[in-house]
C-alpha positions in Angstrom: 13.2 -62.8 87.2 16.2 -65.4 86.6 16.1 -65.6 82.7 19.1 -67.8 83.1 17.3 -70.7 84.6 14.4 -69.4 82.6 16.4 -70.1 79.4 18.1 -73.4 80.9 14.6 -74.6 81.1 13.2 -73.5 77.8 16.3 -75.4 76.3 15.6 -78.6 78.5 12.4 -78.8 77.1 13.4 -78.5 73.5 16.0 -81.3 74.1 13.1 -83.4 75.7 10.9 -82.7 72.9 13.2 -83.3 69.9 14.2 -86.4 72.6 10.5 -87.7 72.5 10.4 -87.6 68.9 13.7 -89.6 67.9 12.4 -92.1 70.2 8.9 -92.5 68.7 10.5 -92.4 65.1 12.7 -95.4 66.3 10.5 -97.6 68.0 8.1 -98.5 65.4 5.3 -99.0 67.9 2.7 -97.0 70.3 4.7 -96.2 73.3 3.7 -95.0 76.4 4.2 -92.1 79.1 5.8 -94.2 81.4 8.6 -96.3 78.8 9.3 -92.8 78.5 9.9 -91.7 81.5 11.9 -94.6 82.0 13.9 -93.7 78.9 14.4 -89.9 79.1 15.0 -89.7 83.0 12.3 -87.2 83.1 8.9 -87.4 85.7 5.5 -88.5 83.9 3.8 -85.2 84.3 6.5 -83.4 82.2 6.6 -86.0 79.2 2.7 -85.8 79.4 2.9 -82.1 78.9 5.0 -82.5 75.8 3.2 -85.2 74.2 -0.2 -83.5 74.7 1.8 -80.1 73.2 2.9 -82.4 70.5 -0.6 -84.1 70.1 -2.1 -80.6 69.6 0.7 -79.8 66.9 -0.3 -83.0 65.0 2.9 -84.4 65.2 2.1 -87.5 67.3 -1.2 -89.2 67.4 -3.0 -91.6 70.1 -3.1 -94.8 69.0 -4.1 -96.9 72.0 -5.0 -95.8 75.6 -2.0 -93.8 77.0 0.2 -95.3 74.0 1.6 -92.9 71.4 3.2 -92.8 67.8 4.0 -90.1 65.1 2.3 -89.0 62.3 3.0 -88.5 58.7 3.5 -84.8 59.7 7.7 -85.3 59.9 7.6 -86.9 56.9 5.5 -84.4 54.9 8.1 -81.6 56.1 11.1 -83.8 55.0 10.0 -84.1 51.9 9.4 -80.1 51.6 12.8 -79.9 52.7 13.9 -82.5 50.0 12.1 -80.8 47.9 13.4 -77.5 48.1 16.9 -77.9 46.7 16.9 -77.7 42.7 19.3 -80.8 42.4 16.3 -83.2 43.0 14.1 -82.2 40.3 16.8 -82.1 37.9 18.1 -85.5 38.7 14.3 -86.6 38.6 13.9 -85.5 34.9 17.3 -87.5 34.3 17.2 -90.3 36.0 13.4 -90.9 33.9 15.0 -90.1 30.4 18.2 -92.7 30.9 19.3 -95.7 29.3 22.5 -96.9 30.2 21.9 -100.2 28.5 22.5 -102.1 31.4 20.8 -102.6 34.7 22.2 -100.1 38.0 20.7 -98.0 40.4 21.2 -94.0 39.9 21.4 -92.0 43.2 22.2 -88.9 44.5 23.3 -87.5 47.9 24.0 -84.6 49.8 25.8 -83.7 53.3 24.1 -81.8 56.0 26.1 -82.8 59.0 27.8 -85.5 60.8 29.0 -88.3 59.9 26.6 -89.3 57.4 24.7 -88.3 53.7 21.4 -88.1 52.3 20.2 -90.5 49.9 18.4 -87.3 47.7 17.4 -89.3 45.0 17.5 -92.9 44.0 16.5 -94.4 40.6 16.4 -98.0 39.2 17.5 -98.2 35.5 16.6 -101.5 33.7 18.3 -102.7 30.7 15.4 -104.3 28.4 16.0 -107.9 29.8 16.3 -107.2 33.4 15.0 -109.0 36.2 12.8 -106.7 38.8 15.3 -106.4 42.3 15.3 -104.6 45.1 16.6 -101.3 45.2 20.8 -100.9 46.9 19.6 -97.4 48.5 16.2 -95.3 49.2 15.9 -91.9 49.2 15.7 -90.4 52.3 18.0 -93.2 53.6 21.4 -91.8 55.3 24.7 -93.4 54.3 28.2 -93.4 56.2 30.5 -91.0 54.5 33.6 -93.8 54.8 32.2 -96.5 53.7 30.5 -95.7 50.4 31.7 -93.9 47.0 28.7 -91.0 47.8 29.8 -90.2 51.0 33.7 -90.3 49.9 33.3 -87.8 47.2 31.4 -85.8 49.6 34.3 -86.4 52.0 37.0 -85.6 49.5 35.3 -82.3 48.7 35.2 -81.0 51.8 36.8 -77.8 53.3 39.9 -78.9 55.2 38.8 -78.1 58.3 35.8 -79.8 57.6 36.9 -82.6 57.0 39.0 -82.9 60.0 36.2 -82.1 62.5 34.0 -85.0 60.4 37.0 -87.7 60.8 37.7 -87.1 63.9 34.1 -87.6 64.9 33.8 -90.8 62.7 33.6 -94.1 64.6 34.4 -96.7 62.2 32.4 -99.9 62.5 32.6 -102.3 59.1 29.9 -102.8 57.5 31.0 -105.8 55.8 34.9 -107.2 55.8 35.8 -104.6 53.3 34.8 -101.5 54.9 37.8 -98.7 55.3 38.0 -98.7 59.2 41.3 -96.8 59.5 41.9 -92.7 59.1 45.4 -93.0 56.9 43.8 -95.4 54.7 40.4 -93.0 54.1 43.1 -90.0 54.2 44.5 -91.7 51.2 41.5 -92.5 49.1 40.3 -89.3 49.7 43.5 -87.5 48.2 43.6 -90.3 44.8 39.2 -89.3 44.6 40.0 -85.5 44.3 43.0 -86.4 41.7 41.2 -88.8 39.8 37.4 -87.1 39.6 35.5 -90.4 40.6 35.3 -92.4 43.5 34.5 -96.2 44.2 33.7 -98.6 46.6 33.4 -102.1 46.4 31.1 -104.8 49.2 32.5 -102.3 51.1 28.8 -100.7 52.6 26.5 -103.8 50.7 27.4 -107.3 50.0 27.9 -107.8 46.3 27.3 -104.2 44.9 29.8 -102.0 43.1 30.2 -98.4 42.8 30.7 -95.4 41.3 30.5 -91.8 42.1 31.4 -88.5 40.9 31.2 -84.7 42.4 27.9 -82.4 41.1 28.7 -78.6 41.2 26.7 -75.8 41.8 26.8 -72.1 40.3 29.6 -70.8 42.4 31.5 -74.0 40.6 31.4 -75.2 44.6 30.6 -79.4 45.3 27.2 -79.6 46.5 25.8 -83.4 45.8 27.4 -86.4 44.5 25.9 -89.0 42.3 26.5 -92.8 41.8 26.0 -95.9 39.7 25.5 -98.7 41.8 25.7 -102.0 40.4 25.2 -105.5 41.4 28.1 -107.7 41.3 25.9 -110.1 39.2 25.2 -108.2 36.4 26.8 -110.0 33.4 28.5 -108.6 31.2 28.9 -105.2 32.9 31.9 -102.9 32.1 33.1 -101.0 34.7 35.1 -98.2 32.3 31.5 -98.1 31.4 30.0 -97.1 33.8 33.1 -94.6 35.2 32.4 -92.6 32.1 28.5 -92.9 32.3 28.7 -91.5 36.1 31.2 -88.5 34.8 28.8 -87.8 31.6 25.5 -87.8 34.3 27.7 -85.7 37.1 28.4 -82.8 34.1 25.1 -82.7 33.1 23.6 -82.3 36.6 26.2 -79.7 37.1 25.3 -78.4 34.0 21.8 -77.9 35.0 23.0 -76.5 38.2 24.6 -73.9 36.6 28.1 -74.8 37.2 31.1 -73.8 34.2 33.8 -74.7 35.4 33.6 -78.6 34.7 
């Protein structure tokens, strides 16, 4: 027996798999064996296989003849892996006792890997005049790490080496024409977040939105989320000492909660 090529094949056929799926979560439609194909390089009869394996599983459902699409099933397991980490039930009981007075959007985010973060939790909080509008961020939703005050706490915290294998795998595209596209000019913010305790960005990810974000510890006192204030540009009257201090009170109390003491 050749249990290299045996492995080499096992592995292919994860990658094709975990392939498939990424595809179907992106298109948005039924798609079918042979798009597939086309797409993965790979002969009917094997992407067949794996969508009749994944079919079986209950991942992917038949929704037309020989068309496919996914089920809620990824969902239902990201939410029990959203669900596992204490930081989202405590920010949940929070974020529906607050008041700030004024209207923002309370969010927080952790990093798994990449170049990216995790929208965690997102909350609207209405002062007693505001107008309904659409949320800034969704939970679940992933964020780039340069380009908003989340991801650049989450940046700042990082181990060094870390951090250097995250910017080095960055590739900067602006978001809008005041996104940080530049590694001395992220380098820098980074170093002024850490010293200062908060972080900021400005219609640097979203067109008329202001930020502010601050580190969330856990028991070993480590940085394990960060959470924000995001705030539309239109808000009248807002103050944005305000709402630094609001974002510091809500990060100690989360850290709190966590267990954290040295904050």
């Amino acid at each position: 027996m050749n249990t290299d090529n045996n492995s080499h094949g096992y592995t292919s056929a994860v990658e094709r798999t975990i392939d498939i799926l990424e595809y179907l979560a992106t298109s948005g439609r039924g798609v079918g064996v042979a798009e597939l194909s086309a797409q993965m390089g790979v002969n009917r009869t094997s992407i067949y296989s794996i969508l009749k394996m994944l079919a079986g599983k209950g991942y992917i459902r038949k929704v037309s003849e020989g068309r496919y699409s996914l089920t809620g099933r990824m969902f239902e397991y990201g939410q029990k892996f959203r669900n596992s980490f204490p930081i989202v039930h405590i920010a949940r009981g929070l974020g529906n006792s607050l008041d700030l007075g004024y209207d923002c959007q309370l969010n927080v985010a952790m990093y798994f890997s990449g170049t990216s973060a995790v929208i965690m939790n997102s909350f609207r909080l209405k002062s007693p005049h505001s107008q309904d509008s659409d949320k800034i961020m969704l939970s679940g939703q992933t964020i780039p790490l340069y380009a908003t005050a989340l991801g650049k706490m989450l940046l700042a915290h990082m181990l060094p080496l870390e951090s250097k294998r995250v910017l080095e795998e960055i590739h900067f595209s602006p978001y809008t024409e005041h996104t940080i596209c530049d590694i001395p000019t992220l380098k820098a913010q980074m170093e002024q977040i850490v010293a200062q305790g908060y972080s900021m960005e400005e219609n640097e990810c979203f067109d008329n939105t202001f930020c502010f974000a601050a580190p969330v510890f856990d028991q070993t006192n480590t940085v394990t989320a960060a959470c924000s204030l995001s705030c539309s540009s239109f808000t009248p009257g807002i103050n944005k000492k305000a709402v630094i201090q609001d974002i510091l009170s809500i990060s100690r109390k989360l850290s709190r909660a966590l267990g954290a003491t040295e904050i």
